[in-house]
C-alpha positions in Angstrom: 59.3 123.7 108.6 59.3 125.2 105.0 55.5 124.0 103.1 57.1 123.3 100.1 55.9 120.7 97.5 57.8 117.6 98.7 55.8 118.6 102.5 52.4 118.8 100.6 52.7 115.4 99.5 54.4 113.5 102.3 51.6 115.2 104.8 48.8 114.4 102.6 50.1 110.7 102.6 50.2 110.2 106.2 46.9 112.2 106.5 44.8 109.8 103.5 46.6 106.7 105.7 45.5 108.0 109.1 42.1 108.9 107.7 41.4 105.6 106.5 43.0 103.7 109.5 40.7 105.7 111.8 38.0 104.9 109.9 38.8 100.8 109.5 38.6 101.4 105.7 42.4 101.4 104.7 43.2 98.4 102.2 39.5 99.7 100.3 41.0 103.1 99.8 44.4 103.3 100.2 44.3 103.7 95.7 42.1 106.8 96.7 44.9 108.1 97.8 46.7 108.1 94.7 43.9 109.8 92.7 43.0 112.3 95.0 47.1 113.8 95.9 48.0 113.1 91.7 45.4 114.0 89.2 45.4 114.8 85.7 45.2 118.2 86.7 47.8 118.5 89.3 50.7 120.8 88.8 53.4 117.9 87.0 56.6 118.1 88.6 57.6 114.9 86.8 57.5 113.9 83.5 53.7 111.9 83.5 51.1 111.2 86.1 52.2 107.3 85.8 55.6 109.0 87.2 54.4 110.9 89.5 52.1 108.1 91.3 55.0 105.4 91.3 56.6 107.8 93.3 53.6 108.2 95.6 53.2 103.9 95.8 57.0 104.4 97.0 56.2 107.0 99.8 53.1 105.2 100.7 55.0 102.1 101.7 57.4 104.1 103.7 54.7 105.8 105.7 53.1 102.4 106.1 57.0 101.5 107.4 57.2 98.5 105.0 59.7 98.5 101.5 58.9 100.7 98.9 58.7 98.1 96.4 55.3 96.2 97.7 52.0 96.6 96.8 50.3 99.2 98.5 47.2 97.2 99.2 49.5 94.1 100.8 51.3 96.6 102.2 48.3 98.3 104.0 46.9 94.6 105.1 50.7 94.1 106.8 50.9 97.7 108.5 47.2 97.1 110.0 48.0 93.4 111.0 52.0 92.6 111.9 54.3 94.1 113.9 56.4 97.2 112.7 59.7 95.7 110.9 62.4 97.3 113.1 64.8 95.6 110.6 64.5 98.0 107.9 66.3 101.8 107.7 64.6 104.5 109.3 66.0 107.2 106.4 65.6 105.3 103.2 65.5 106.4 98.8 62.6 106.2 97.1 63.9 104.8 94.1 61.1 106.3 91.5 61.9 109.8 92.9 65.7 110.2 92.7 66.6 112.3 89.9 69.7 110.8 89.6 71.3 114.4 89.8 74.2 114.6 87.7 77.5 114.1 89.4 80.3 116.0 87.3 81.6 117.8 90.3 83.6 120.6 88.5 82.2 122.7 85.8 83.7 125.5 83.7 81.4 127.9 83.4 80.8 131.3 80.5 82.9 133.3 82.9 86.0 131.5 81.5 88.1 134.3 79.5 90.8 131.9 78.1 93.0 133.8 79.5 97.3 133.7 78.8 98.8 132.2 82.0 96.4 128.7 82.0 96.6 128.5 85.4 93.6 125.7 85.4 96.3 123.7 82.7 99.3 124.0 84.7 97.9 123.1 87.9 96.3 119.8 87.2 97.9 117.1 88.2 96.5 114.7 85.7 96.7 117.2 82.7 92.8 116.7 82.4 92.5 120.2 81.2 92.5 121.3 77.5 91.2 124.5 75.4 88.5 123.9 73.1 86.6 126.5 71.2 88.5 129.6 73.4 87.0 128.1 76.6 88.6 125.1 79.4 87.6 122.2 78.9 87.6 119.7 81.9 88.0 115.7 80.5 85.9 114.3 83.1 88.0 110.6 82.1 91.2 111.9 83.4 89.8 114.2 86.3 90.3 113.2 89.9 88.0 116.1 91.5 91.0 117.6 93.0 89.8 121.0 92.8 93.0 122.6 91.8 91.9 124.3 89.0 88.7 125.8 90.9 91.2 127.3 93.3 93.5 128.8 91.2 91.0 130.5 88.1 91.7 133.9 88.6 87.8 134.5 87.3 86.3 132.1 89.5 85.3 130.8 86.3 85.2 126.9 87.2 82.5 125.8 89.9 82.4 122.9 91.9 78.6 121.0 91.9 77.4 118.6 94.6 74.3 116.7 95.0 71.9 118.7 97.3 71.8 115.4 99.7 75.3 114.9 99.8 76.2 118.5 100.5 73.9 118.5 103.3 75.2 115.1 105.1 78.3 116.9 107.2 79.3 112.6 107.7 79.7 111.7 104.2 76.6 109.3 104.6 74.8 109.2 101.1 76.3 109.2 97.9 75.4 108.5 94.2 75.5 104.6 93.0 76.5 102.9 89.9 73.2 103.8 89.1 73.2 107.4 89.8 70.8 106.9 92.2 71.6 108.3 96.0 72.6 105.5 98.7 72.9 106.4 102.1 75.3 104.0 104.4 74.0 103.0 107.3 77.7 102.4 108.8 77.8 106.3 108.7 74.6 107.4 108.8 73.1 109.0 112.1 69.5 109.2 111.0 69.4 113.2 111.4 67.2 113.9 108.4 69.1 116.4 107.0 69.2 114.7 103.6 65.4 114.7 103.6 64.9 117.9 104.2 67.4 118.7 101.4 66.6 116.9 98.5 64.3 118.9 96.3 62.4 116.0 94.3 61.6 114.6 98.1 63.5 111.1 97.1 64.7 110.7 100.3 62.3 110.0 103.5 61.7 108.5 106.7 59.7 105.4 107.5 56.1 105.7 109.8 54.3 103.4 112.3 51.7 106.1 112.0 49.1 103.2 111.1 50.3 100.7 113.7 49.9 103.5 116.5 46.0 104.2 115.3 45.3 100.5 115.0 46.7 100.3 118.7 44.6 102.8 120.2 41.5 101.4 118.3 42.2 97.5 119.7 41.6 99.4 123.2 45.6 99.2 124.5 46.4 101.5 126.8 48.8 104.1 125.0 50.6 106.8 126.8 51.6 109.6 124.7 55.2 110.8 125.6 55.4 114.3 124.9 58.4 116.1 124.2 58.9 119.3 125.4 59.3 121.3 122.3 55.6 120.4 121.5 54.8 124.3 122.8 53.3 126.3 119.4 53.7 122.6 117.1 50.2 122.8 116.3 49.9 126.4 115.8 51.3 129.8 118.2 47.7 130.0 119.7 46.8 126.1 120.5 47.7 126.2 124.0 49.8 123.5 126.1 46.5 122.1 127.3 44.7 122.0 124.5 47.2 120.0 122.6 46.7 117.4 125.7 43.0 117.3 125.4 43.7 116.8 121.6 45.5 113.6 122.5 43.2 112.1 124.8 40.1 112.9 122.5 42.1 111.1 119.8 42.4 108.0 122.4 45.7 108.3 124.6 45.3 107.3 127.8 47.5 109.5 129.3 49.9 111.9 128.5 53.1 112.8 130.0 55.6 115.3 129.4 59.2 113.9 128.7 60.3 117.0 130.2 59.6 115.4 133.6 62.6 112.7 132.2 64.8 115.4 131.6 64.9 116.5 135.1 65.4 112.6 136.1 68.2 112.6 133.0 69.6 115.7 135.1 69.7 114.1 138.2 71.5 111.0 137.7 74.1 112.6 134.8 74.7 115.2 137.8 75.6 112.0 139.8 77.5 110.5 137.1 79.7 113.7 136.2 80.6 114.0 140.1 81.8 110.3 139.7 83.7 110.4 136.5 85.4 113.9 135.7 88.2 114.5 136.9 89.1 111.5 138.8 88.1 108.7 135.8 88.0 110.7 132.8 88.5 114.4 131.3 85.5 114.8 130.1 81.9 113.8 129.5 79.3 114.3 126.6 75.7 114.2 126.6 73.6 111.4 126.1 70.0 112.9 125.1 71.0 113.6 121.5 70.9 110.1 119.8 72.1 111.7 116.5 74.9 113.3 118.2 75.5 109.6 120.2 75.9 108.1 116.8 78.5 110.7 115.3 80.8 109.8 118.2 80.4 105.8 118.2 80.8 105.9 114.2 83.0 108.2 113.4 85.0 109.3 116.8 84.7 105.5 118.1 88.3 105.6 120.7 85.7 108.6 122.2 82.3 106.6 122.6 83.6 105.9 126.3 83.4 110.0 127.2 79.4 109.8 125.7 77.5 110.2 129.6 75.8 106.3 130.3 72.7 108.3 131.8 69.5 107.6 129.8 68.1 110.1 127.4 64.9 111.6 128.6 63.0 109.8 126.1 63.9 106.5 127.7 64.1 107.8 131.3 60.3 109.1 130.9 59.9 105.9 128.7 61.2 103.4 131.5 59.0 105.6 134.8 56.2 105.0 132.9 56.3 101.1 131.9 57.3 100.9 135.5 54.5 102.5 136.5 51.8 100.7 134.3 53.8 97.5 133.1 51.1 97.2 130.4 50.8 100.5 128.7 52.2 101.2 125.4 54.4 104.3 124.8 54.8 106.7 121.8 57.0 109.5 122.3 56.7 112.3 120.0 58.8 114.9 119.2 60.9 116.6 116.7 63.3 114.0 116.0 63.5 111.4 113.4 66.9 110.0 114.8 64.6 108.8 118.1 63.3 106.3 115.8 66.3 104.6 116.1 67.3 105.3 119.7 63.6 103.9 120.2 64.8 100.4 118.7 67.2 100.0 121.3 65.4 100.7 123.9 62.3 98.7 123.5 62.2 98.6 126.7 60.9 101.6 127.2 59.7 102.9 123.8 57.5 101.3 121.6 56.8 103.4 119.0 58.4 107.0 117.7 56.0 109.6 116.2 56.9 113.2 114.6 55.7 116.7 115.3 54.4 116.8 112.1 52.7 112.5 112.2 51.1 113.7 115.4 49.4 116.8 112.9 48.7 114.4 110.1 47.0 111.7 112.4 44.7 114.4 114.0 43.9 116.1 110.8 42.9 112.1 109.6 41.1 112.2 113.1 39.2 115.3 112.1 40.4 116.7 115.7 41.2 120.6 115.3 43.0 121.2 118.9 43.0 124.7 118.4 38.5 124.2 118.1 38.8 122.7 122.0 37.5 124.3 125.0 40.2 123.2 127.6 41.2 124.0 131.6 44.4 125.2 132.0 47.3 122.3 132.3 50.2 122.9 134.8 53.3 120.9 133.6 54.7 118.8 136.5 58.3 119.3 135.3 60.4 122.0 136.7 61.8 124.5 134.5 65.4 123.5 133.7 63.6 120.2 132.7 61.0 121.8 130.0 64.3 124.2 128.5 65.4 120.7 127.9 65.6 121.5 123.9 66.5 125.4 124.0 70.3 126.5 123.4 72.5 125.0 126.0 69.4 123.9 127.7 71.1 120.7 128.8 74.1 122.0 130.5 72.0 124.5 132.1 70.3 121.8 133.7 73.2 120.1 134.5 74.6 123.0 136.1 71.9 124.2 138.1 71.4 120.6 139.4 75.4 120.4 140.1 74.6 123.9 142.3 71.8 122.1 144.3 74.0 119.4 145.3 76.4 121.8 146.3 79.3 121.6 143.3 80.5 124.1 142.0 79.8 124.6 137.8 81.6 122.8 135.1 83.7 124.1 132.0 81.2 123.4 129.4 81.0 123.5 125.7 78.1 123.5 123.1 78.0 122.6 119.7 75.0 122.4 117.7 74.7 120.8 113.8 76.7 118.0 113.0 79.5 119.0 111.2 80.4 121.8 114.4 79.8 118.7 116.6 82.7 116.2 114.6 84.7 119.1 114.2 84.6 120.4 118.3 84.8 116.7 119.3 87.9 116.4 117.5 89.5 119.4 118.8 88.3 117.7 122.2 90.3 114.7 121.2 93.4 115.8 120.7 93.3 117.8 123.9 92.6 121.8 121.8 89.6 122.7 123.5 89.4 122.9 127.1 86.1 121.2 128.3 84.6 119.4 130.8 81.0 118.5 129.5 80.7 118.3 126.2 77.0 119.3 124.8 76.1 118.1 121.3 73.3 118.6 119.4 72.9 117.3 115.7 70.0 120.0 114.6 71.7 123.4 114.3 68.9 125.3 116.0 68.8 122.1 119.2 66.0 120.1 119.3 63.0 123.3 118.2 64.7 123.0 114.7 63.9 119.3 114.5 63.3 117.9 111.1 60.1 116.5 112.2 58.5 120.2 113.7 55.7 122.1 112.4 56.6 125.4 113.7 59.5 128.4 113.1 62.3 127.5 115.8 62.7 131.3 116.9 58.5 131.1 117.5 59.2 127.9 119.2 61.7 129.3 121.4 60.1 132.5 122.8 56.9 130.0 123.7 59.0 127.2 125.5 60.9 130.4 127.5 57.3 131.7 128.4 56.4 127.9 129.0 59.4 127.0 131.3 59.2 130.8 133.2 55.4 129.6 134.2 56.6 126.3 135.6 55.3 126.4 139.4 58.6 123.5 140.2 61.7 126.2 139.7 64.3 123.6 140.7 65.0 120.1 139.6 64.7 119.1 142.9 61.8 120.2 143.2 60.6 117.7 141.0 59.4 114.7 143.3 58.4 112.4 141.1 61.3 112.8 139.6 63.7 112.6 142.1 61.8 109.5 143.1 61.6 107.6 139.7 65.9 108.0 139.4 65.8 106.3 142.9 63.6 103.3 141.1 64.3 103.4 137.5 66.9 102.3 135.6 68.7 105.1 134.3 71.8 103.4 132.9 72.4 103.1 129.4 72.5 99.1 128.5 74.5 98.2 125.1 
């Protein structure tokens, strides 16, 4: 993940609240964190240091999960004492940080010549162009934002202008309000993150239960971190696999499990399912372990949401073995993902709390745990490799094809499609019966799950690791994974809604 400014502060939030929680002191200093990120001296991206901390308050009540309008010391007492409010958006505006970007969305720029045909003029449907001072001039009253006259300018002299959020939502999520300010509608939102990353005033973030997750491993609960399997190279290219467990249990985990184990139960059972569904029920089938890519179909495609596989994601499958297993522990996946924070809500079942890549760093950096500083045995992953490649291109169908081999079928027609606008626009080809497929694998973050809006590390590092990782795995097959092929027999790996 790019270190830019907006990163700097959001990670030196969650690290002042972890910090603080760890330490029992959070209400007393949770202002210290506003004087220590925002001094006088700090570089001023924002008009006044009065500015620039109201917008701190706001992303301090988002890490703490709560609204942005509360007092951060309240806030603070309610994040250490009540129960995360599930209620509230996971992807939410901070309402002292949006710019309020200006939203004229055509623009004649110097390059206009004024030249003789006026092809700008003749082309608008609503006459909204006129000369002024040898130059078009767009009357923003009378414009509809066709974009006729951007197309035909011989110059390329008019330019169309979008809000960096809004450009980057490929679902038409967020827009600007009466107010200027950005809005994001849940009824179309999938929680991918992409706006997040792409605002460059960093008025746009994701809520925490960073605080609730410390407070639970201090009241002495047993909490089982759920480990996705992109977590190879997170915490730096040298920090080793094992390490990064020994960093959780010194931090107070209980145990840690690898949701990669879960993928090869999620490959089991959707092996089963396909078998039982395509041809003879349905054409096709889609994934299930993308929730982003879950909730593109079931908002936008919804006469498709019966295709979307009813197999369990491997968060929940791994989730589900493991409150089976220890009916009392609490679980905390963490991952890459911000849109498991919402998959996590409807599963509670399974999942209890949802933490990032980059949480994970801030609440051992509060912890003053260094993993790369421990002395560590080697850890053997009990997954098998299909499982841990999980998150690498076409890693699911791979799975699902190898798995279909063991159980002697023969390989299905399979597509991938990674980002969100190639995922709407390959579903709908799907649709309407232009693109000949049998599984259907979509993944919201362009790169898969290694290019996560919640990683630390470069995707391409990420991926040569996770091949290394998966190529060491001493289970080769996903049947050779016994606890696995066990726990489908036992768990419930059907999707309830």
């Amino acid at each position: 993940m790019e270190l830019t400014e907006v990163t700097k502060f959001r990670r030196a939030v969650l690290t002042g609240l972890a910090k603080f929680t760890w330490q029992g002191t959070l209400p007393e200093h949770v202002y210290d964190i506003l004087y220590s990120v925002v001094t006088e001296d700090t570089q001023r991206v924002r008009c006044c240091v009065h500015k620039e901390r109201a917008v701190l308050k706001n992303r301090i009540n988002m890490a703490l999960g709560l609204n942005v309008g509360l007092n951060i010391v309240e806030a603070s007492k309610r994040a250490l004492t009540e129960p995360a409010n599930k209620e509230l958006p996971i992807i939410d505006v901070l309402p002292e940080a949006c710019d309020q970007c200006p939203i004229d969305k055509f623009l004649v720029t110097d390059a206009c010549r004024h030249c003789v045909a006026h092809k700008c003029m003749n082309k608008c449907p609503k006459k909204a162009i006129t000369i002024h001072q040898n130059r078009a001039y767009i009357n923003k009253t009378n414009c509809i934002e066709c974009g006729m006259c951007k197309k035909v300018c011989p110059f390329g002299a008019i330019i169309e202008i979008s809000r960096p959020c809004e450009r980057s939502c490929a679902l038409n999520a967020i827009h600007a309000g009466a107010d200027r300010k950005a809005k994001i509608d849940t009824s179309k939102c999938v929680q991918c993150g992409s706006c997040r990353s792409a605002c460059p005033f960093g008025a746009i973030d994701e809520r925490s239960n960073i605080v609730q997750i410390i407070q639970a491993i201090k009241s002495g609960q047993k909490v089982h971190a759920l480990l996705a399997p992109s977590f190879i190279g997170q915490m730096g290219f040298k920090v080793t696999p094992a390490q990064i467990v020994a960093a959780l249990k010194e931090m107070g985990f209980t145990a840690v499990e690898e949701v990669a184990v879960g993928a090869d139960m999620t490959a089991i059972h959707e092996a089963e399912e396909f078998i039982e569904k395509v041809p003879a029920r349905q054409k096709y089938m889609t994934n299930s372990c993308c929730p982003a890519f879950v909730s593109l179909v079931k908002k936008h495609l919804p006469e498709e949401t019966s295709k979307i596989s009813t197999t369990v994601s491997p968060m929940v499958a791994c989730g589900r073995y493991v409150k089976s297993e220890y009916p009392d522990a609490v679980t905390v996946f963490i991952g890459p993902c911000i849109a498991k924070k919402g998959e996590a809500r409807h599963y509670s079942d399974a999942i209890d709390y949802v933490l990032t890549f980059e949480e994970l760093a801030c609440m051992l950096e509060g912890a003053e745990i260094d993993p790369a500083a421990i002395v560590s045995e080697v850890h053997t992953s009990k997954a098998s490799g299909f499982g841990i490649s999980f998150p690498l291109l076409k890693g699911v169908q791979g799975a699902l094809n190898h798995t279909l081999e063991e159980s002697d079928e023969t390989q299905v027609q399979a597509h991938y499609a990674s980002g969100l606008e190639a995922c709407l626009e390959d579903m709908k080809k799907l649709a309407a019966g232009k693109l000949p497929c049998q599984y259907f694998e979509g993944m919201a973050c362009s790169n898969g799950c290694i290019d996560g809006p919640g990683t630390m590390a470069e995707p391409g590092l990420v991926s040569v690791l996770l091949k290394k990782y998966a190529g060491e795995a001493e289970l080769k097959k996903v049947y050779d994974d016994n606890a696995a092929v066990a726990a489908v027999r036992k768990v419930d790996m059907e999707v309830h809604q």
